[in-house]
C-alpha positions as YAML, in Angstrom:
chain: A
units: angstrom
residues:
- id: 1
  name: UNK
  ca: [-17.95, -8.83, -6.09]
- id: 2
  name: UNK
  ca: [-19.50, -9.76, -2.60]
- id: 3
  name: UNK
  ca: [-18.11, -6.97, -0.40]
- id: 4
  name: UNK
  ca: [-17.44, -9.23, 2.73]
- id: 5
  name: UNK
  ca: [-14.96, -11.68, 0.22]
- id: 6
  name: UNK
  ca: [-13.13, -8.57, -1.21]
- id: 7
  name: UNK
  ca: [-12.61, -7.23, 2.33]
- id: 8
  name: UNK
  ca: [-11.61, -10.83, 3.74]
- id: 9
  name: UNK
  ca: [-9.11, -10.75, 0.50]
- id: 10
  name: UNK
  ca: [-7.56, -7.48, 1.18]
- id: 11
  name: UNK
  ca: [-7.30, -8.30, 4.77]
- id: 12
  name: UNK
  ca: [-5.21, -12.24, 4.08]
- id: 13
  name: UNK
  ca: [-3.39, -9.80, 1.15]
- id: 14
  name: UNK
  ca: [-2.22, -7.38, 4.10]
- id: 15
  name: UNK
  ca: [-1.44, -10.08, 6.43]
- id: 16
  name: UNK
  ca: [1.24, -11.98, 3.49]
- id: 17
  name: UNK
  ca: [2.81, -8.14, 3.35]
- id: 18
  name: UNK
  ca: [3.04, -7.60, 7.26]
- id: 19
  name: UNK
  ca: [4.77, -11.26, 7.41]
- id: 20
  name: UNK
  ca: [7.03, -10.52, 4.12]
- id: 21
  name: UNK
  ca: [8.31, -7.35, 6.26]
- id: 22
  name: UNK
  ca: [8.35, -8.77, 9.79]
- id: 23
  name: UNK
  ca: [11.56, -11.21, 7.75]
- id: 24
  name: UNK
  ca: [13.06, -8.10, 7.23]
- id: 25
  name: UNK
  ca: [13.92, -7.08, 10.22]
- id: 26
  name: UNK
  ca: [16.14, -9.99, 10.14]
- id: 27
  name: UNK
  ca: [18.40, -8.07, 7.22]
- id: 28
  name: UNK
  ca: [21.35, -6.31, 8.31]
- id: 29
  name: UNK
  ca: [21.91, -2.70, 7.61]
- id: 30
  name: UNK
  ca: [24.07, -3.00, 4.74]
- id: 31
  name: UNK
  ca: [21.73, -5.22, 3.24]
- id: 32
  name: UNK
  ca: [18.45, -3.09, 3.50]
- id: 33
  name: UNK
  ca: [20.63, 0.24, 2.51]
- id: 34
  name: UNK
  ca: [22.21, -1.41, -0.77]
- id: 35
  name: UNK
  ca: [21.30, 0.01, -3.93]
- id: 36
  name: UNK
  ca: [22.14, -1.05, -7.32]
- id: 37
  name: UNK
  ca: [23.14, 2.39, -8.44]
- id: 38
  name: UNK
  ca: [22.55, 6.08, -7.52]
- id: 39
  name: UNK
  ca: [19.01, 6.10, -8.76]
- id: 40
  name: UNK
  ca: [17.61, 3.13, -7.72]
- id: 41
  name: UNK
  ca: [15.73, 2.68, -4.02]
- id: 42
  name: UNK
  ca: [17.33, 0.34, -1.57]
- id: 43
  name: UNK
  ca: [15.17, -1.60, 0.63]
- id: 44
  name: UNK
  ca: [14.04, 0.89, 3.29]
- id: 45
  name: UNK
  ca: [13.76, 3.41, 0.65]
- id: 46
  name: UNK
  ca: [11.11, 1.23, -0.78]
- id: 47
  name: UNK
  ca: [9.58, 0.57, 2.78]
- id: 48
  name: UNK
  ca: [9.56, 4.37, 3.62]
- id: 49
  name: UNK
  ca: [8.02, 5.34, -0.11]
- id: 50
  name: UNK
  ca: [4.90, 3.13, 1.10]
- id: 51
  name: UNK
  ca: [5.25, 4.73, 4.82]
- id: 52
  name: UNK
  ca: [4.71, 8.29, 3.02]
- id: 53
  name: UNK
  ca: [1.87, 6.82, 1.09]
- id: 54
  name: UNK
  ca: [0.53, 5.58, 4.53]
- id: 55
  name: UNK
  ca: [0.77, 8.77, 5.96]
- id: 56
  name: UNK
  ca: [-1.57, 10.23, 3.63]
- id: 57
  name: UNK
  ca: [-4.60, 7.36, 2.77]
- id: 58
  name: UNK
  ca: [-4.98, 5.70, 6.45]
- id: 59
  name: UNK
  ca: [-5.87, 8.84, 8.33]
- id: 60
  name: UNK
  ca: [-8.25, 9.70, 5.43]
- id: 61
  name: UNK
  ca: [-9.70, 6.34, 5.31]
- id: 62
  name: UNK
  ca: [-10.27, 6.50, 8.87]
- id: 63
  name: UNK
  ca: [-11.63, 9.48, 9.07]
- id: 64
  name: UNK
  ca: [-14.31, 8.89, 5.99]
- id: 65
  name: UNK
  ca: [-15.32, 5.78, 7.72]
- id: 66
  name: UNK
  ca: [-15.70, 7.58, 11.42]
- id: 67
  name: UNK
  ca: [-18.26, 10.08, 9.72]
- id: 68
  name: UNK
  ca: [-20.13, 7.82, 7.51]
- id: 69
  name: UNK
  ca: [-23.46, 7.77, 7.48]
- id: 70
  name: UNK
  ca: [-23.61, 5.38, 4.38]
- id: 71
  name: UNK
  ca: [-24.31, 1.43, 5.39]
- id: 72
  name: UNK
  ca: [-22.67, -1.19, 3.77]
- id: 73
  name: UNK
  ca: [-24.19, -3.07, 0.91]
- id: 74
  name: UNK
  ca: [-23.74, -6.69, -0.14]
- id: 75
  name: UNK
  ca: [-21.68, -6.23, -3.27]
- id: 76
  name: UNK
  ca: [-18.71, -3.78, -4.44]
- id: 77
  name: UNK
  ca: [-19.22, -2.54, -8.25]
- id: 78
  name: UNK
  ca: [-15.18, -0.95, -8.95]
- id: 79
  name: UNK
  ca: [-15.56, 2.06, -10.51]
- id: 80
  name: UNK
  ca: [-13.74, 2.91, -14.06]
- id: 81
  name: UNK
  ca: [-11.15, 5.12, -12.78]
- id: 82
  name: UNK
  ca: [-10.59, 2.67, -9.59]
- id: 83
  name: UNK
  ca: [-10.72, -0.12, -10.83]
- id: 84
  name: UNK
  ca: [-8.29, 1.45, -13.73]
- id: 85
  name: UNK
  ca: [-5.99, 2.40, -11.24]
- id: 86
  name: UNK
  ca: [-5.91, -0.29, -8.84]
- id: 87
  name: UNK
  ca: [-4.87, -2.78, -11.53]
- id: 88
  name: UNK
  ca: [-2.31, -0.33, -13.32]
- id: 89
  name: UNK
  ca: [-0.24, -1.08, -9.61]
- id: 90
  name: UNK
  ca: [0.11, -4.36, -10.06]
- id: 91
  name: UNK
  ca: [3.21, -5.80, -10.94]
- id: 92
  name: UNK
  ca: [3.56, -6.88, -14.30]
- id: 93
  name: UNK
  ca: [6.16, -9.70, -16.12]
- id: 94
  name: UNK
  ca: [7.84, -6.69, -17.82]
- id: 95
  name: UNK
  ca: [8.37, -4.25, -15.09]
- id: 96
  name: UNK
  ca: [6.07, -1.36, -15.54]
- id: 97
  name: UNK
  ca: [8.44, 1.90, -13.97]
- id: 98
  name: UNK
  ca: [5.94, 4.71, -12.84]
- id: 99
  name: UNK
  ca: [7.30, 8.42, -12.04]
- id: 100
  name: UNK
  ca: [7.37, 8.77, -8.29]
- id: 101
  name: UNK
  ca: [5.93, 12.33, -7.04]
- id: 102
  name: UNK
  ca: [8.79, 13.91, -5.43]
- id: 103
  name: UNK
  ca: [6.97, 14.33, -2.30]
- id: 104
  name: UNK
  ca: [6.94, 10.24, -1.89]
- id: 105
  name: UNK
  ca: [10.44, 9.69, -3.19]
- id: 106
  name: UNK
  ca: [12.76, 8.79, 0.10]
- id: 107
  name: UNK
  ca: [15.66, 8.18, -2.38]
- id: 108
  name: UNK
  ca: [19.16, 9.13, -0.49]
- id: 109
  name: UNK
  ca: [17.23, 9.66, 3.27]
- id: 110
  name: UNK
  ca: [18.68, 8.93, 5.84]
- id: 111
  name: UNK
  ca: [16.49, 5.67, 7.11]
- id: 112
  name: UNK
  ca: [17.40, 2.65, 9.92]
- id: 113
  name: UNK
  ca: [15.21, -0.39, 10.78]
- id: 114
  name: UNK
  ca: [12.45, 2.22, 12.42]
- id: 115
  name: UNK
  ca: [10.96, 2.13, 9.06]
- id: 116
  name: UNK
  ca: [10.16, -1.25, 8.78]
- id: 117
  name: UNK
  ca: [8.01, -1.45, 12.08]
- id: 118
  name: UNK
  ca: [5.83, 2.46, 10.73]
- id: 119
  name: UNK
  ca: [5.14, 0.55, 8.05]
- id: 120
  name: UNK
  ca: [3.72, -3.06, 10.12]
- id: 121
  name: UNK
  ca: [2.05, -0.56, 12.58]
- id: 122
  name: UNK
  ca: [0.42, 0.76, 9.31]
- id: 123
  name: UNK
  ca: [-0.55, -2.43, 8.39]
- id: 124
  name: UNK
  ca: [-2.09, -3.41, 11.21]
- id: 125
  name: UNK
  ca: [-4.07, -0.30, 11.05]
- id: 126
  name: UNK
  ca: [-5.19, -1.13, 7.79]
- id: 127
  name: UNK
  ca: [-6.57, -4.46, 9.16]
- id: 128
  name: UNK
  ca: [-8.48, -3.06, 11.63]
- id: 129
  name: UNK
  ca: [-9.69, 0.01, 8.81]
- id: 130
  name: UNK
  ca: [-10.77, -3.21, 7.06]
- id: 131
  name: UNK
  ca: [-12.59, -4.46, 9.77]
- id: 132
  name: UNK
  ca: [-14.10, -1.59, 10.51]
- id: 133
  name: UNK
  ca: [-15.67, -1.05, 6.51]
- id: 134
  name: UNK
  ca: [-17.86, -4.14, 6.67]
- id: 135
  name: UNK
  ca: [-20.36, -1.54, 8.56]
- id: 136
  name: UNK
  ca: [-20.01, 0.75, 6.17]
- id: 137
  name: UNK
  ca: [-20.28, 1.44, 2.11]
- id: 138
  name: UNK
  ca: [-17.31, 0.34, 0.11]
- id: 139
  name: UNK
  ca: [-19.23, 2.18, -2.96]
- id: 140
  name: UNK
  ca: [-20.52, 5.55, -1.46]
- id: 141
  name: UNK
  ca: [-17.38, 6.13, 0.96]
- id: 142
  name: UNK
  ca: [-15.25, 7.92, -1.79]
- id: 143
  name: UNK
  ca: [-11.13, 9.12, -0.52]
- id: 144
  name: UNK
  ca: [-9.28, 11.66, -2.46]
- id: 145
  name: UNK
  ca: [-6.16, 10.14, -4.18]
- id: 146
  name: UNK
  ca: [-2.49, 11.44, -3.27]
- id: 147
  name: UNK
  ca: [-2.08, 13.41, -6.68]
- id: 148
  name: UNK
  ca: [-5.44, 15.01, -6.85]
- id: 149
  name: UNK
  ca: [-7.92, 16.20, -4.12]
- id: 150
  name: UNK
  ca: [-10.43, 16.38, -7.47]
- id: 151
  name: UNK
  ca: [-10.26, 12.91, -7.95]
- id: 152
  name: UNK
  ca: [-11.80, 10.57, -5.82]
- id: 153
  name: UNK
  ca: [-12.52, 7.04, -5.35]
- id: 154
  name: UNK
  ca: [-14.56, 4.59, -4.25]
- id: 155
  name: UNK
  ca: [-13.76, 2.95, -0.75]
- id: 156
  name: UNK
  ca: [-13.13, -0.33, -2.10]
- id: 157
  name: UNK
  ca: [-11.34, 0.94, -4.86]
- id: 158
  name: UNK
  ca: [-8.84, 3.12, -2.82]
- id: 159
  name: UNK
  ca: [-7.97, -0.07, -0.84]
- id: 160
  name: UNK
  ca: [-7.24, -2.14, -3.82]
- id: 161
  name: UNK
  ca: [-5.17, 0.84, -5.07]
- id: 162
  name: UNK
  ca: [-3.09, 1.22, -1.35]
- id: 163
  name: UNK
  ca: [-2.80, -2.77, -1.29]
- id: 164
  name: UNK
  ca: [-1.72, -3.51, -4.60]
- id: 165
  name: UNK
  ca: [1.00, -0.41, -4.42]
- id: 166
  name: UNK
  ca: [2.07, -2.56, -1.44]
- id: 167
  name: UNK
  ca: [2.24, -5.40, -3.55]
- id: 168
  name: UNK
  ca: [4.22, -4.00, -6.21]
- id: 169
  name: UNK
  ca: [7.31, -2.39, -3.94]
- id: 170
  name: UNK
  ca: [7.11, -5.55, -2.27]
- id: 171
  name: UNK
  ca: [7.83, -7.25, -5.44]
- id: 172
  name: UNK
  ca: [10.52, -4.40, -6.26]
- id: 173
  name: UNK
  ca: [12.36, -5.52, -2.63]
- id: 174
  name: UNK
  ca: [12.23, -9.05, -4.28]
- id: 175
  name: UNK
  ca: [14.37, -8.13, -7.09]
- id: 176
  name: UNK
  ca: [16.97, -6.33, -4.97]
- id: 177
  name: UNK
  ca: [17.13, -8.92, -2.67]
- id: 178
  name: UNK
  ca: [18.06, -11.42, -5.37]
- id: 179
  name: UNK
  ca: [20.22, -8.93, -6.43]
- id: 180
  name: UNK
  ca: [21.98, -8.69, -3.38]
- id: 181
  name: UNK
  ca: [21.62, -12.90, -3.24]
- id: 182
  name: UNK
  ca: [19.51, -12.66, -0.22]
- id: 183
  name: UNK
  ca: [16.79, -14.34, 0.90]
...
């Protein structure tokens, strides 16, 4: 794939999940805080889970693209493992429920509206991180995933990974918001 369309993708991709958010803030309290039962994330829960994920892949990011000497090149080749994982977040018809690490599961914090406007501040971020790759290698730039400092992927890869895990809780906010009969 052309790197210069995947990064244009991955930047509309983050601009349909900052808008999806920004109606939100819109939600009252109750609303974003109810949960179907004990174990299940409310709506900032879900917000906050991607927050912690933030926390850990933008700084890195930005820091692997601040002392790269690698230029960027006119197409993206996913790697196996990437492109493996990056597709195994997407949401699927049947949902797909993946163990949460402990240290990314908000489940029973104590969480207002802040977390909603970490998580656009992220996003914006990511734009500009986006932005900022076209000068650089998508295929040599390689981030260390969450789980693993051993394993790490390619540039592109790791955004397609952070994006579509945005996708998916996004999609998992869908389904309690029709539970709760909410737009």
């Amino acid at each position: 794939m052309q790197s210069e369309n995947l990064i244009h993708s991955l930047i509309e991709q983050t601009r349909q999940i900052i808008n999806q958010v920004e109606k939100l803030k819109n939600y009252d309290l109750n609303t974003l805080t109810w949960r179907e039962n004990k174990t299940s994330w409310n709506i900032l829960e879900c917000i906050e889970h991607l927050n912690l994920y933030g926390d850990f892949y933008l700084p890195e990011i930005e820091r692997k693209i601040k002392n790269s000497t690698a230029y960027s090149e006119a197409e993206f080749k996913s790697g196996f493992l990437g492109g493996y994982f990056a597709k195994s977040m997407l949401p699927k018809e049947k949902l797909n429920k993946m163990k949460t690490f402990k240290d990314k599961n908000p489940l029973h914090a104590k969480l207002d509206k802040s977390v909603l406007g970490k998580f656009i501040n992220q996003q914006i971020n990511l734009i500009d991180l986006l932005n900022q790759s076209r000068n650089v290698s998508l295929n040599k730039i390689k981030i260390a995933i969450s789980i693993s400092s051993l394993i790490r992927l390619k540039l592109g890869d790791t955004y397609q990974f952070y994006i579509n895990h945005n996708i998916r809780h996004l999609n998992q906010i869908d389904r309690i918001k029709a539970l709760t009969k909410k737009d």
